[in-house]
C-alpha positions, 0 to 999 in steps of 0.5 A, a space after each residue: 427879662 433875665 432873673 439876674 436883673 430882678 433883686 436878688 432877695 426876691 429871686 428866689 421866691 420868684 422863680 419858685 412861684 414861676 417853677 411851681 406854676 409852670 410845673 402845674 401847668 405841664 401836671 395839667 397837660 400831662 393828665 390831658 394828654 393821657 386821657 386823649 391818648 385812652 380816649 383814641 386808644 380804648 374811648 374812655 379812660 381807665 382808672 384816672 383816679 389813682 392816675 391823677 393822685 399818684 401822679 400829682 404826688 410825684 410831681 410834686 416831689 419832682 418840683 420840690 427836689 429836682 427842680 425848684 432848686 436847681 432852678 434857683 442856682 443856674 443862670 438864665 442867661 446861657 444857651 439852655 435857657 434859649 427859648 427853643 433848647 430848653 423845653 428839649 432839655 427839660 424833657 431829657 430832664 423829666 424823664 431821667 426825673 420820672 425814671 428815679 421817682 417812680 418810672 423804674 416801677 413801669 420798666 416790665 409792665 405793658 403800660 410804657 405810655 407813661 414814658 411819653 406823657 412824662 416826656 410830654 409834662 416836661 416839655 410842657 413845663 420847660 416851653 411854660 417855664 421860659 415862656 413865663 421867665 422871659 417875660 418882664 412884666 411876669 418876672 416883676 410882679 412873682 418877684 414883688 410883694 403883691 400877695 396876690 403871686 400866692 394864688 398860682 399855688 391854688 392852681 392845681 387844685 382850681 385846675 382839677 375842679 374846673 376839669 372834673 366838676 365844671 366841666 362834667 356838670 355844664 356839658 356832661 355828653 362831651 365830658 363822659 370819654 374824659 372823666 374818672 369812674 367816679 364822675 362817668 357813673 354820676 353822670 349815667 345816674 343822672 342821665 339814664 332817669 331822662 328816658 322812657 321806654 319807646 324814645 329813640 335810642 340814638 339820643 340816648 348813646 349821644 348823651 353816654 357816648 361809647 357807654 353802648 358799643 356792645 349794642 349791635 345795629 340799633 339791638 341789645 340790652 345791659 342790666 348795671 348795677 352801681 353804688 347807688 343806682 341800678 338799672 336795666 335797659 332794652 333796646 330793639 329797632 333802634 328804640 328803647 322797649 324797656 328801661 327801668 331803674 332805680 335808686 338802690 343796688 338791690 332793686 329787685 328788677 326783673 331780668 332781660 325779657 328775650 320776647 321783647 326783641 322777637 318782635 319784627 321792626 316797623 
């Protein structure tokens, strides 16, 4: 169904709600398309707090200037808004939007993977976008007066909640590659207390994955220290010879016993 057949007092409001939702949508996408990208490229991702800010900030200007707007004043029945032209068009669009917002600041930087994942958030909301529009019964219910239309603009926060809170406390093993430093040290707080010295070691890297990749063959040995948390762990022939913790950054803990690992494997 094309906007113009909606009521024209109700069309605004309605393709702003469509707008904004289609852009938390690609908002979502595109943080999960980075973190999949630093997860293949380094396995973990660095600094996605300030990414998931500043990001959100920009996103959010992006849609209240350059496109809630716009989208209100073009007409939906010409050859743009065909189903396989405009998610191409408004990757053009994003990425001409990123550049005037913030993408400039990138241009001398190494970090021009920003540059595809804002072609891929406007991709994501132009394939969002004519999705939604063309649907009659979607088009209707954001141009009605049920009131229950306003809770798209809880999306974004629902979505953050649900990737950076669910997620990591139901399955916190599959979350930790994906989550913020914040969220990755809670999960070792939590995790590091559920073994003891003599366990396996392999248990222990399933529940931290990639958190000891400096640890050769079954060998090696870290001391963290954490807000909060600190703790010291040996491992030699693939078990845990020594693990202690405890909750306080000035534990007193003793340093790494280099005796330990001179003892032959079983």
């Amino acid at each position: 169904m094309e906007p113009q057949a909606v009521n024209e007092n109700a069309l605004k409001k309605g393709i702003a709600l469509i707008s904004f939702l289609s852009m938390a949508i690609a908002y979502s996408v595109g943080l999960i398309g980075h973190a999949v990208s630093s997860v293949i490229e380094k396995g973990y991702v660095e600094e996605f707090e300030v990414i998931i800010f500043w990001s959100g900030i920009a996103e959010l200007l992006a849609w209240a200037i350059f496109v809630r707007w716009p989208m209100t004043k073009l007409r939906h029945d010409t050859w743009v808004f065909n189903r396989w032209v405009f998610p191409f068009v408004t990757m053009a669009y994003g990425m001409a939007v990123f550049m005037i917002i913030i993408g400039w600041l990138f241009l001398q930087s190494d970090f021009h993977a920003v540059f595809g994942i804002a072609a891929l958030v406007g991709f994501s909301f132009g394939l969002t976008y004519i999705t939604l529009i063309k649907s009659k019964k979607i088009v209707v219910f954001f141009c009605g007066t049920n009131p229950s239309r306003w809770l798209v603009l809880l999306y974004p926060a629902l979505f953050l909640a649900a990737f950076f809170y669910v997620f990591p406390n139901i399955w916190p093993a599959a979350a930790f590659r994906w989550m913020p430093d914040g969220v990755r040290r809670d999960i070792v707080v939590e995790t590091i207390p559920q073994f003891n010295a003599g366990d396996d070691f392999e248990p222990l890297t399933r529940a931290l994955p990639g958190y000891f990749n400096s640890f050769g063959d079954g060998e090696g040995n870290t001391s963290q220290t954490m807000p909060g948390f600190t703790f010291l762990l040996q491992v030699h022939c693939h078990k845990i010879i020594r693990l202690e913790y405890a909750y306080h950054s000035n534990a007193g803990i003793m340093g790494v016993s280099g005796d330990l690992h001179n003892e032959p494997c079983p």
